[in-house]
N, C-alpha and C positions, 0 to 999 in steps of 0.2 A: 600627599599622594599615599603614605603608607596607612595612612586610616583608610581613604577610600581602597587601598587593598583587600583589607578583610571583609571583604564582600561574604556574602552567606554560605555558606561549604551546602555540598549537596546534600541529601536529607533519606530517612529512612526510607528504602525502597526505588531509589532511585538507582541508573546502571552502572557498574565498575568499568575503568579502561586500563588495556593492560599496555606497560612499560619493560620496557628491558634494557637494562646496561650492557649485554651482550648478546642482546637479544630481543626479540617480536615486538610486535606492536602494542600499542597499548601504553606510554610509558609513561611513568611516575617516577622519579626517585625517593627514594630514602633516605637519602645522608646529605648531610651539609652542601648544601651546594658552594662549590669556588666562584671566583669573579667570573662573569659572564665573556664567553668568547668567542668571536665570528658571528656572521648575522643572526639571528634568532627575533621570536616573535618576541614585542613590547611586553616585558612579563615578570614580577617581581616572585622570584622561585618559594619554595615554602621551604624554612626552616624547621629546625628541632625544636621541640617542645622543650621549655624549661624542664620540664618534671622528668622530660624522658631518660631512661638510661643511656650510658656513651654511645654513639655511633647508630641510635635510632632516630628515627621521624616519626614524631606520632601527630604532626601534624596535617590535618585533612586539606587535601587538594581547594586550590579556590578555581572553580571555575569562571571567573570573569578575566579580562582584559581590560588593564583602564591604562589613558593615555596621562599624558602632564596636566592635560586640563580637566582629566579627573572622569574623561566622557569613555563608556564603555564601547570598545569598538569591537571585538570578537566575543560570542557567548557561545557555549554548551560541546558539541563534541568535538568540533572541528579545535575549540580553543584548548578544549583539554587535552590532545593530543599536541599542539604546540608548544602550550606548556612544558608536557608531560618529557618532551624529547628536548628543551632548554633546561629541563634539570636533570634529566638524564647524563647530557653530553657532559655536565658540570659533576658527576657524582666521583667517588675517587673507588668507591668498592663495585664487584660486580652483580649488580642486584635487577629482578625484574619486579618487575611491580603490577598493582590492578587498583585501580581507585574509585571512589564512589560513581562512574559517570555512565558504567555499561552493564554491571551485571545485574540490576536489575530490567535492567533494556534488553537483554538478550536470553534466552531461554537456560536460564543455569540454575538449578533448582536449590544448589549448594555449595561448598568451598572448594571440593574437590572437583566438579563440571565447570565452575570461574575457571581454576587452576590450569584443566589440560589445555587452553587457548596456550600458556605459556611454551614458548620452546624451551624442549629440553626435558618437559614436565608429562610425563605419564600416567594414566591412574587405571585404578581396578572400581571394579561396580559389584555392589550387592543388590541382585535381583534389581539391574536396570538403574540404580540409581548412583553415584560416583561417591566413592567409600575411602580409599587410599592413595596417597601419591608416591611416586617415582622420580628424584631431581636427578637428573643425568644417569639413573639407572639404579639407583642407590635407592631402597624405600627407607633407610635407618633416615629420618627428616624430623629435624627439630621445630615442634610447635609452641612458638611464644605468643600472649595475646598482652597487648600494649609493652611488649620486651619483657616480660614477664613470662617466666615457668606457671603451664597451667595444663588440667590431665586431667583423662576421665578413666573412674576405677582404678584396674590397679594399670594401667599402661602408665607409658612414660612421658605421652603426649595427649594433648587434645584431642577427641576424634573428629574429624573433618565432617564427616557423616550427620553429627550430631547436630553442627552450628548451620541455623540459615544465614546465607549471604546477606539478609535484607538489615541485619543488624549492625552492620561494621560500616568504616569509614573506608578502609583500603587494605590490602593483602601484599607486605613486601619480602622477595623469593630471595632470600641471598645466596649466592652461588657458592662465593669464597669467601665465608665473612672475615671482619677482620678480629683483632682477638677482644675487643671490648665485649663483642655478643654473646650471649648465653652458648657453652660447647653442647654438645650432644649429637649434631647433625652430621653424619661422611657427605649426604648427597647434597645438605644444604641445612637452610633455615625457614622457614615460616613465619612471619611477626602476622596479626592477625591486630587492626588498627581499631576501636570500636572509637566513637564519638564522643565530645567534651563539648560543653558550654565554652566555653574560648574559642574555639571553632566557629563560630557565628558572631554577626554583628553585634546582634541585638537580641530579639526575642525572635522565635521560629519555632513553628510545628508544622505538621505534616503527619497525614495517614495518607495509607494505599488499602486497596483492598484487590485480591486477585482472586478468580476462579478457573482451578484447573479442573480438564477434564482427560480422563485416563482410558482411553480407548479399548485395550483390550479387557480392564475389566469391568468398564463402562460403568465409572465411578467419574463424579464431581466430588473435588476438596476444595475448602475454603482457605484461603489464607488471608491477615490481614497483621498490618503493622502500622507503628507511630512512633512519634518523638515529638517531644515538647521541653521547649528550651529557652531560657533567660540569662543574660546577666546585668547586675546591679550595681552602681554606684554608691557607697557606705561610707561610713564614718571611720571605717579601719579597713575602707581596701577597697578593690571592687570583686563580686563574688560572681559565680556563675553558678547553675543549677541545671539539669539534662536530666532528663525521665524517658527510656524506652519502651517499647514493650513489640513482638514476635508472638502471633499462634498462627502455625504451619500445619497441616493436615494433607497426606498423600497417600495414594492406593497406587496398588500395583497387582498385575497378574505376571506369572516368570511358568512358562514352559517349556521344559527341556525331554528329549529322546535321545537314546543314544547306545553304546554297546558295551558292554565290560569288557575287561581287560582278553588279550589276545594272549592263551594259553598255547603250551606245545601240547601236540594231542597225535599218538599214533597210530589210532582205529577211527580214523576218518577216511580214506584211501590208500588204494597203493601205491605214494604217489610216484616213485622210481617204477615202476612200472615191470618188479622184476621176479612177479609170483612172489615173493614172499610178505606175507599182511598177518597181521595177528587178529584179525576180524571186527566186526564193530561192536561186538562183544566182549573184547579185550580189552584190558587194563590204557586208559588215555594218557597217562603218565610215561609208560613204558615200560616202567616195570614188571617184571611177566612173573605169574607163581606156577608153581608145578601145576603140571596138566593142562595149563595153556600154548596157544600157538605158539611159533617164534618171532623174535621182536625183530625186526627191519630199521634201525636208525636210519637207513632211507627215508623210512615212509615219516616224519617229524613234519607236519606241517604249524602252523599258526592258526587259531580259527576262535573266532569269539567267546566269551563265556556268557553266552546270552546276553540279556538284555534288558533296557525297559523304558517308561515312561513316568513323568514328575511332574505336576501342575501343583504352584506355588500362588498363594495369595496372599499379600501382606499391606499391612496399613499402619502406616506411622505418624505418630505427633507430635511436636516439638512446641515446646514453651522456650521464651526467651525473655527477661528483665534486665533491662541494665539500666543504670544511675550513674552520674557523676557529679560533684560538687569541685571548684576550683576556686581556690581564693587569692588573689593578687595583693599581696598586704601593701608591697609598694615596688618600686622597681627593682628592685633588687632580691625582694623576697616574695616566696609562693609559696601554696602547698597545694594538697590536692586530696581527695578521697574519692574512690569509683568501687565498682563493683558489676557481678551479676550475676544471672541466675539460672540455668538452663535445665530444662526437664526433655526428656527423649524415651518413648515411648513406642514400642514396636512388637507387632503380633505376625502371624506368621503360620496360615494354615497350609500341610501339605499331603498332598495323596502320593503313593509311588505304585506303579505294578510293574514288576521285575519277574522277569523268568530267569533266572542265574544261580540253580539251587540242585544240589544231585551231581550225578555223573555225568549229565549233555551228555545221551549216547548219541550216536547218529543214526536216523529214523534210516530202517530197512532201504524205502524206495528214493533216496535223498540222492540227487546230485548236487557235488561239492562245486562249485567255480572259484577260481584262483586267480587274486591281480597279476597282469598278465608278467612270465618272467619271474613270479617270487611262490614260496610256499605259503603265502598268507591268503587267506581262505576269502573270498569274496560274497558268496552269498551260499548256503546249504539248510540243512533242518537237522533239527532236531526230536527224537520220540523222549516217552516217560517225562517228559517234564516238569520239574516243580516250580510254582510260581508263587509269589508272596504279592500280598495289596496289602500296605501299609496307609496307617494315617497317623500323619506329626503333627505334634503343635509346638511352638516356641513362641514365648512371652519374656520381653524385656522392659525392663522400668530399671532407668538408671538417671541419676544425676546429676549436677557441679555446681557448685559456687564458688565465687572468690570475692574478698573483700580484701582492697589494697588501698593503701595510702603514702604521702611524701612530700617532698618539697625539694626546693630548689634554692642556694641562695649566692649570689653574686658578691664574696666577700672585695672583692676590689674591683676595677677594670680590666683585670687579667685575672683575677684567680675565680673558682666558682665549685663548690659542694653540693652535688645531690643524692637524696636518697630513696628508696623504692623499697617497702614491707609489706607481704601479703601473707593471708592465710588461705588456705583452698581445701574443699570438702569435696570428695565424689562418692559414687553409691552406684553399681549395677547389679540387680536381681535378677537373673535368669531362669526360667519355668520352662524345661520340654518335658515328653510326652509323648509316646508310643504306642500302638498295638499294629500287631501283625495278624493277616489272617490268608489262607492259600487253600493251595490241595494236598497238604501234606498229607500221607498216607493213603491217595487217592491219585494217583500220579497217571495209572498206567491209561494209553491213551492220547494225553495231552500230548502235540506237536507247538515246536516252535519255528515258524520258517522265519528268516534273517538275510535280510540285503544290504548290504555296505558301499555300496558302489556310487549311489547317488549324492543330492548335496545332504538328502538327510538318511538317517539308517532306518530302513524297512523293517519292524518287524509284530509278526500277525502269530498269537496262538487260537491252539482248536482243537476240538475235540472236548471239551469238557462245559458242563453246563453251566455258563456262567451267571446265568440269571436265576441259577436255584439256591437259595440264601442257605438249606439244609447242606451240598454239598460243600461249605468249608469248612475251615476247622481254622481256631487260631493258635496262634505258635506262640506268639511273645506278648507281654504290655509291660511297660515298666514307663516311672517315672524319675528325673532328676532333678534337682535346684541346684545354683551355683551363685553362693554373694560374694562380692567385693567392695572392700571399703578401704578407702584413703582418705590420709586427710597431710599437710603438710604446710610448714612455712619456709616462707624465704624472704632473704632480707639480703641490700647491698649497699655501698657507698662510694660513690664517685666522686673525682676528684679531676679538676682540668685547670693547665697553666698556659695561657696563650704568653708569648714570646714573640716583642712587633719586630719589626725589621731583622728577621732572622731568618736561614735557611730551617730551623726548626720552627713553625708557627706555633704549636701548642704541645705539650704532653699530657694524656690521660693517663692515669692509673684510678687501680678502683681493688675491691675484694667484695667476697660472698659467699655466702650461708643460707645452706641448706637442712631442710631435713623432713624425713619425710617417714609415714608409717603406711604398710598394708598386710590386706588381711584377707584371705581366701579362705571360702570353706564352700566343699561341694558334697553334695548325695546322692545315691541312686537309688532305688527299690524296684526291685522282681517280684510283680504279682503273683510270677509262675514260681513260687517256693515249692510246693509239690502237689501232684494229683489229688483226687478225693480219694482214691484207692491207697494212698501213703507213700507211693513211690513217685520217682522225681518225674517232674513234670516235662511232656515234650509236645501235647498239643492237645484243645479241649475242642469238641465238637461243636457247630455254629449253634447245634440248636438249645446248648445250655444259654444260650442270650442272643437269641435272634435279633432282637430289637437292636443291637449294636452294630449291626448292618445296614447299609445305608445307599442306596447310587451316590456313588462321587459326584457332590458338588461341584460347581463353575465347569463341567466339562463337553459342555457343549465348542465347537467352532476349536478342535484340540490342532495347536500350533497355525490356527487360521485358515483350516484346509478344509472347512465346510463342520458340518453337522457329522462331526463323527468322537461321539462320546469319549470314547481311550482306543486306540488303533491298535494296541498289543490285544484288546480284548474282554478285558479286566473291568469287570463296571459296577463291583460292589466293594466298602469299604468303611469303615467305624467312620460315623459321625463325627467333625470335631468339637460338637457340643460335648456328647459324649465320652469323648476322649480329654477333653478336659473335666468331665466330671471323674476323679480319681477313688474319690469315696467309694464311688457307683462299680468302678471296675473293680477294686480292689475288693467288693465284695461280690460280686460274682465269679472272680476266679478263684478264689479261696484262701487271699493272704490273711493273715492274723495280725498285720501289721502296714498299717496304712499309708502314714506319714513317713517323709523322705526322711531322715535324719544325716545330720553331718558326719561323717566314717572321719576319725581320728587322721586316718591315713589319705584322706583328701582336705586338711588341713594344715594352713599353715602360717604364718607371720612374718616380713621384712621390716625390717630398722636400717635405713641408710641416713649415711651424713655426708654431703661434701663441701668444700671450702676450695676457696678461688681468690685468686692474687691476679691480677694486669696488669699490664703498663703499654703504652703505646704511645709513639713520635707522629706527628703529623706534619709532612713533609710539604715544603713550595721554595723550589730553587730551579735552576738553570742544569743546565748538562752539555755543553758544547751548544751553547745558543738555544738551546731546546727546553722550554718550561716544562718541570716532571714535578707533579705533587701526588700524595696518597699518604699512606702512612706505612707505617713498621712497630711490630709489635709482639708481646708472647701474653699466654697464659699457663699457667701455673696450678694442678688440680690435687686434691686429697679426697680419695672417695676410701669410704668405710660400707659396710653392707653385714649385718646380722641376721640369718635365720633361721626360722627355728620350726620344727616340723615332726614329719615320720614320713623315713625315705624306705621304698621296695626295693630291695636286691633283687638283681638280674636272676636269682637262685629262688626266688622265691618268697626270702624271709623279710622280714621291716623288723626297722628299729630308728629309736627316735636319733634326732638331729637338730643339735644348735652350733650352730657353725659362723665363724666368722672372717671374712676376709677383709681386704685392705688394697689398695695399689692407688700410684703418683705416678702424673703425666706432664709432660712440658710438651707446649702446643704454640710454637711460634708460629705469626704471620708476616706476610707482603702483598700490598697493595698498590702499584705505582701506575699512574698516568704520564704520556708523552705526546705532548702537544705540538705535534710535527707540522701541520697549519693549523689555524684559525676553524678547518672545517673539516680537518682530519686527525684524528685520534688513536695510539697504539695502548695497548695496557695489557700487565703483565700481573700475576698475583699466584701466589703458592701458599701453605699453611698446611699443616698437620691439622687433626681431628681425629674426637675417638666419639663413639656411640656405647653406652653403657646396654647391655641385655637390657633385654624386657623382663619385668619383673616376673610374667607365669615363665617365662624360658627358666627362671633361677629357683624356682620352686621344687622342692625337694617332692612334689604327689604326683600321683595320677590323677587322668579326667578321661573315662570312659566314653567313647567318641559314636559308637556305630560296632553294630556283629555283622562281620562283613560276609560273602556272597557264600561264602567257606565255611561259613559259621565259627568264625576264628574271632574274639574279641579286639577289636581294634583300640587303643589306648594313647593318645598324648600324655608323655610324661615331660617332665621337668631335669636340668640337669645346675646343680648348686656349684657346679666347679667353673664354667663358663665364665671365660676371662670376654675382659670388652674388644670390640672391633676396634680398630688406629686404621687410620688414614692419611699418606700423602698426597696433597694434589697440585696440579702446577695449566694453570689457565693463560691466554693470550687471547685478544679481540681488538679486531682492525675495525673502525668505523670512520662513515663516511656521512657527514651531515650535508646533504647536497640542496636543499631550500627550505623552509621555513616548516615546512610540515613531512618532511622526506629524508628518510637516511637508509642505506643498506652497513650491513656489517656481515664480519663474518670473526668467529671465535674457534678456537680448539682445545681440547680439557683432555689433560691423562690424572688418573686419580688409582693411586696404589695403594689395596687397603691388604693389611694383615688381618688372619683370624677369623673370618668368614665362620660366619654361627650355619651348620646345612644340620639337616635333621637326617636323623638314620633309624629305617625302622627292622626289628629284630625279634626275634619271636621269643618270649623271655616262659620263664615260669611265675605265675599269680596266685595270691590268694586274697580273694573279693570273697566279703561275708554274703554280699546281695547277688554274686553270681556264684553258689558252693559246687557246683558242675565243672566251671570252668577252672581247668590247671594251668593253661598256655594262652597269651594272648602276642599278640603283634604291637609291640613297644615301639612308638615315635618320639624315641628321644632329641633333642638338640647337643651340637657337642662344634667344640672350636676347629673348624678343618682347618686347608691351605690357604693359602695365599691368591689375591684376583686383582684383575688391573681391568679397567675401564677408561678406554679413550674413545676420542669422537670430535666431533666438529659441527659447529649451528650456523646458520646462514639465513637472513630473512630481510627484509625490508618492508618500506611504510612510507605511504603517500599519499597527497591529494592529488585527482586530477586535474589541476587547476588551469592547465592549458585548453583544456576544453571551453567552448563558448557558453554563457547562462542557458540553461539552469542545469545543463552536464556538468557542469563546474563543481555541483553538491557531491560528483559519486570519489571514492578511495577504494584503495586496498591493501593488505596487509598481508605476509605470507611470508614463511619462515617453514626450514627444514631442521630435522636434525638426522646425526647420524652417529651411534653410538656401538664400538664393540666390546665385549667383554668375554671375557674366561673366570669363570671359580669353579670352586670343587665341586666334583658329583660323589654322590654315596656309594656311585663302585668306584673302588680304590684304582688310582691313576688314570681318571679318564675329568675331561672338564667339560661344562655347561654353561651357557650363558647366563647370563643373574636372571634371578627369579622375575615376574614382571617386565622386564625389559626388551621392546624393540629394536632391532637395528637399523629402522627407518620409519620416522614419522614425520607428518609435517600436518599443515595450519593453513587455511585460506578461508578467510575474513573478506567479503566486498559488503559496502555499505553505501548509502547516501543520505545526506542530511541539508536541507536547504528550507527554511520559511518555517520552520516548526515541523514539519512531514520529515521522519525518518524510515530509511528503511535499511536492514540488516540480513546478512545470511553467513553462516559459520558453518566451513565443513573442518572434520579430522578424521585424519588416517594414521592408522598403524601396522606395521607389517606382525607377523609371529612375534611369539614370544612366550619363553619358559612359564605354565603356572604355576606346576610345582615339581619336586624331582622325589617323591615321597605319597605318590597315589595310591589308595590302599588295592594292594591286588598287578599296581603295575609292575611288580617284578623291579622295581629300581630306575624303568625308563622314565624320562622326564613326560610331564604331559604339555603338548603345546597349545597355545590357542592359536588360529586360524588368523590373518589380516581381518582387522574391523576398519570398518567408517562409520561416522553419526554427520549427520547435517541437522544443524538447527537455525532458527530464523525469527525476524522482530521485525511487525509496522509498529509505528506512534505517530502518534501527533498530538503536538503541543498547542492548545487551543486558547491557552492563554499565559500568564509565567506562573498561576495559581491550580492550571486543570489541565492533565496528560491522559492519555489515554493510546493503549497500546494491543495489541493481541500477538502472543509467539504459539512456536509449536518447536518441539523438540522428539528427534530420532525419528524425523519425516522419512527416514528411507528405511523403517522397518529393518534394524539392523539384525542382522543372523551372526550370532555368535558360535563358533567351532571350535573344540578341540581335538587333539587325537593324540595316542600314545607313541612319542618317539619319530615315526613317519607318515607322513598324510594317508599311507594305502591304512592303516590302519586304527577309524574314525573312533571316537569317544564319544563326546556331546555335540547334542545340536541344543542351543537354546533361544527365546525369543521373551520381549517385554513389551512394555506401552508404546504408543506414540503419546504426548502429552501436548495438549493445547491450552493454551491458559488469556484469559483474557483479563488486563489492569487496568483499576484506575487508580490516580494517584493525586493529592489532594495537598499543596501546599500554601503555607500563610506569604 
């Protein structure tokens, strides 16, 4: 029977399903499973890999079902979910899981759009595509791929963004892990499962080929993937051998409108009503100078600071190689060698036309309207306005490999040594690119009217001839690079004593070594160093380079609202051929110096070491009749951290810096199970955690971000003193395994974290060689605030309808909430905020059906607000929120033979409209909008 187990694991490009130990559907586990308990489907659970480190699974789901006589009796989703919830009920940690059976069946383009099916699990999107996650509210999330530390540039993790789905065998989410798993994560962990030759029979390959098409900017990408896989019977063992390969190619169009920040302003009206107004010619500050009116701190209302429009076009490519080789010398002994290789590639063209520049007086004949009941201005004009048409470019070429090896060996029947060594290389180079060009010194005239009131913000200028290329003039062009390069090894050794007939069954201990290097360097250059006249530069007229002028590209059909080019008005703008020709500008606007070069004082270097000790019980005993198993255990950490730099004083000055710090952690777990019947399940589990900074947070430079609306230089900096986040957390989950394919549960999580990294921006003194004008800039530094607590509770369930008559019998559903609240620090002293990204109410509904080969699927998710960030440039310190989103997405297939699929999805069917707004809804920020994506597969296996 256990040979006909190892049935063929599923194969590149096929769908993941998702698992929860306290959670959604979909389930897989990850850890050891215990002796099986209460009814469950015929199903022999999948264990750990030899090779894998303590307390992982890296072994790939088997979707078949075989009986004693060896005949397959359930295949493909309906079995993988039975499976999936027989190893679940049996796991002893709290993990969710996704495994090879759905994400490629379901419209998920990448790891982080798998992910948010997960309850509990939130993400953020770069221009429409899913970039970040959130495990119960917490983004500090630890990225391991096969339990292994792995990272791109200089971050501390994986980027989600980077890796396609189509490459891996399964994605396991642990909540609480226990302490054998690599630390780093408060909200959780991440294992990222890729494929082994062991993993299959025999020999298997498999290609898919997909074609998506991207609606709004009415682009076709090709995507295509394989695997090819053997193992061999030898003279010293049996070996396997596993070859992959990934090329991904996606477009995207991202349109956003929207208003700047809501300033006080007191020559808007009067709005007390009480004769006294300083006029609309008075100072909007309030501040009055001699010979001016009197000031009425009455009249104080809120009213926009202009506005504008952003159409973003961007195209990405992803390379992906993996390899594994495994060798079984004999029962007792393995090894193993794997690797891969990921290239990510991303362009990035953008237009902006902003009116948010000047005084915003308010135009003679203007009436102001006010939401109703508050001082906040709801729609008016503005006269003299100045407006800027910018055109961005951003270019990313970044990479990673890793090459890992180990083994496994069984020195007796109870004792057993493994170990795991890799080296890993990343690389990101980033290229942006600017020019500005407007009415500067050309103002008078221009009006801007402004409506906020609707779902999107209104806003129309006029008065100025915008289709005459002579009247611009341009302001800025400047370019930046920014590299990062890591590289880093890490090595472990585990150790497990299984103990028979004991309330202890086994002990793990193990230790590990790290170390890692990274390396920053960025540069700016200002074409505009000075006039041709000798004096400093503030703006050159269009007609020294006409031809740098251009109608803005892709702007037709602007946020889908017909044939209307750019709606503020705005319809000329630098090429971004052009604007990436730097040569070309750089010699038309007069710099003597072309190339970006690295500024001393945007470089920098880290050297970190850490070192880890474990040990952990794994418990199976009684408790007043009651079977409880799990484990108990701690970790033990020594981190070191050296860098070395040139830090800016808040004053102004720099001076270099090599610095070094040190700190030791003790990070005990609990993991227990209480097997109250056969079909009901309590569990209980707590553990400390810490999340080391990110490496750009610990960086002693600046990285000049944007001249904001003010003309104030806007600056991320770094802060080298930042201590790490610590985290307690204390989890419980009631489940209910109620038939063979159906369980509800419900769980609840408080998680107390010290040290909250929030960022605070401050307007410092500077000195930038490439900007010698600018003295003052707006400094976003990071620094350790207070103290935040995050609780909440998840609740979902998962079923066949199997009481239904044939062939209703095929449909299920899945559907899980959560609800999560929190408090941490905001940047005005003594006031708190919800965590950054986090909902306080999201939930998942999954229906499907699957009968004869013909499936079909539909996935919606919802989210309510939530924090973006509390640090927007211009918002005065208010947090900015986003608006409730939903996406629905959707998959037919059919399976036409067990060698030929074929499938077509579509993703963000309901045109999602993403909102933010500053602090309260009356007063709106962004509106932005992305693709719909349809993709149609075939998938091709042996």
């Amino acid at each position: 029977m256990k040979s006909q187990m190892r049935k063929m694991r599923l194969l590149v490009g096929t769908g993941f399903v998702v698992a929860t130990m306290s959670g959604a559907a979909y389930a897989q586990t990850a850890v050891p499973p215990a002796k099986p308990v209460g009814p469950a489907p015929t199903t022999t659970p999948s264990t750990p890999s030899a090779n894998a480190p303590a307390g992982l699974d890296q072994t790939a789901p088997n979707p078949q079902v075989v009986d004693e006589t060896g005949d397959i009796v359930v295949t493909g989703f309906r079995q993988s979910l039975q499976n999936a919830q027989n190893t679940k009920r049996n796991a002893s940690e709290i993990v969710d899981s996704i495994v090879a059976e759905d994400i490629g069946k379901l419209p998920d383009n990448n790891l982080a759009e798998a992910l948010q099916r997960v309850p509990g699990v939130q993400i953020t999107r770069n221009h429409g595509e899913g970039s970040g996650i959130a495990i119960r509210g917490l983004t500090q999330v630890r990225t391991l791929v096969n339990g292994r530390e792995a990272f791109s540039d200089n971050s501390r993790d994986l980027s989600l963004e980077n890796i396609p789905a189509e490459v891996l065998a399964g994605i396991d989410v642990y909540k609480n892990p226990s302490s054998t798993l690599v630390e780093g994560g408060l909200g959780g962990v991440v294992n990222l499962k890729t494929r082994r030759p062991f993993d299959f029979k025999g020999f298997q390959a498999s290609v898919s080929g997909r074609m998506n098409y991207y609606d709004f900017i009415g682009r076709g990408k090709p995507q295509v993937s394989g695997l090819i896989s053997n193992r061999f019977s030898t003279g010293i063992g049996e070996i396997g051998i596993l070859l992959g390969a990934a090329y991904i190619r996606s477009a995207g169009r991202f349109d956003n409108q929207g208003a700047e920040p809501f300033n006080d302003r007191y020559n808007i009206v009067d709005f007390n009503k009480n004769g006294i107004f300083v006029g609309r010619t008075g100072p909007a500050n309030g501040v009055v100078t001699p010979g001016q009116g009197p000031l009425d701190p009455g009249d104080r209302v809120l009213s926009p600071n202009g506005g504008g429009d952003t159409l973003e076009i961007t195209d990405r490519t992803r390379i992906v190689y993996n390899g594994a080789l495994q060798w079984k010398a004999s029962d007792r002994l393995s090894f193993f060698v794997e690797g891969f290789y990921n290239k990510y590639d991303y362009t990035q063209d953008v237009n902006l036309a902003y009116a948010n520049r000047g005084p915003l007086q308010a135009a003679d004949d203007a009436t102001f309207v006010f939401q109703d009941g508050t001082n906040v201005v709801k729609s008016g004009s503005y006269r003299n306005v100045e407006f800027t048409s910018s055109a961005n470019t951003f270019d990313r070429k970044s990479y990673v490999w890793q090459i890992a090896g180990g083994g496994s060996w069984n020195a007796t029947d109870f004792f057993k040594l493994s170990t795991d060594i890799a080296y890993t290389k990343a690389q990101r180079v980033d290229n942006s690119s600017g020019t500005r060009a407007g009415n500067n010194g050309n103002t008078t005239g221009t009006r801007l009217d402004f409506d906020t009131s609707g779902d999107q913000v209104s806003l129309a200028l006029s008065g100025f001839d915008f289709g005459d290329v002579s009247k611009y003039r341009y302001l800025e062009s400047s370019a930046s690079r920014e590299q990062a390069t890591t590289d880093g090894f890490a090595g472990r050794l585990d150790g497990e004593y299984e103990i028979p007939d004991f309330f202890v069954k086994s002990i793990s201990v193990g230790g590990r070594y790290t170390t890692r290097d990274v390396e920053r360097m960025q540069g700016t250059r200002n074409h505009f160093p000075v006039a041709p006249s000798g004096s400093p530069a503030i703006t050159f007229p269009a007609t020294i380079f006409p031809q740098g002028l251009g109608p803005i590209a892709n702007s037709s059909d602007f946020f889908r609202t017909g044939n209307v080019p750019n709606p503020i008005g705005v319809v000329y703008a630098v090429p971004t051929d052009i604007q990436r020709n730097q040569a070309l500008l750089c010699q038309v606007f007069g710099d003597t110096v072309c190339a970006v070069s690295y500024a001393p004082a945007n470089t920098y270097s880290q050297k970190e070491d850490t070192y880890a000790v474990y040990g952990q019980i794994n418990l199976d005993l009684d408790v007043l009749g009651v079977p409880v198993d799990g484990n108990i255990g701690a970790r033990y950490l020594r981190t070191s951290l050296s860098t070395v730099g040139v830090i800016q004083r808040p004053n102004g000055s720099t001076s270099p810096i090599d610095q070094d710090a040190s700190y030791k952690n003790f990070l005990p777990s609990a993991n227990l199970r209480f097997k109250i019947t056969p079909e009901l399940f309590l569990r209980f589990a707590a553990a400390k955690q810490l999340t080391r900074p990110q490496f750009t947070n610990l960086s002693p430079t600046l990285n000049i971000s944007s001249l904001a609306a003010n003309q104030i230089l806007s600056i991320n900096a770094g802060n080298p003193d930042l201590k790490p986040l610590r985290s307690t957390s204390y989890d419980a989950s009631l489940e209910y395994y109620y038939s063979r394919s159906g369980y509800v549960y419900l769980s609840g999580f408080l998680k107390k974290v010290n040290g909250f990294i929030q960022n605070t921006v401050t307007r410092e003194t500077v000195s930038l060689p490439d900007f010698p004008t600018v003295t003052q800039a707006d400094i976003n530094r990071p620094q350790n605030g207070d103290n935040g607590t995050i609780k909440g509770f998840e609740v979902g369930t998962q079923t066949f309808l199997d009481f239904l008559p044939t062939p209703l019998d095929g449909f299920g559903i899945q559907a899980n909430y959560t609800f999560v609240d929190s408090k941490a620090p905001s940047p005005i002293a003594g006031q708190s905020v919800p965590l950054q990204g986090l909902s306080k109410n999201s939930y998942n509904l999954v229906g499907f059906y699957e009968k004869g080969g013909f499936r079909l699927r539909a996935a919606y998710t919802w989210r309510d607000d939530y924090v973006e960030t509390t640090t927007g440039p211009g918002s005065g310190s208010l947090p900015i929120y986003v608006k409730p989103f939903d996406q629905l997405d959707a998959s037919i297939g059919y399976s036409i033979n067990d060698h030929f699929d074929i499938s077509f999805d579509a993703s963000n069917i309901l045109n999602a409209l993403n909102q933010t707004y500053f602090g309260e809804k009356i007063r709106p920020r962004f509106n932005n909008i992305y693709d719909r994506r349809f993709g149609l597969v075939i998938r091709i296996k042996s």
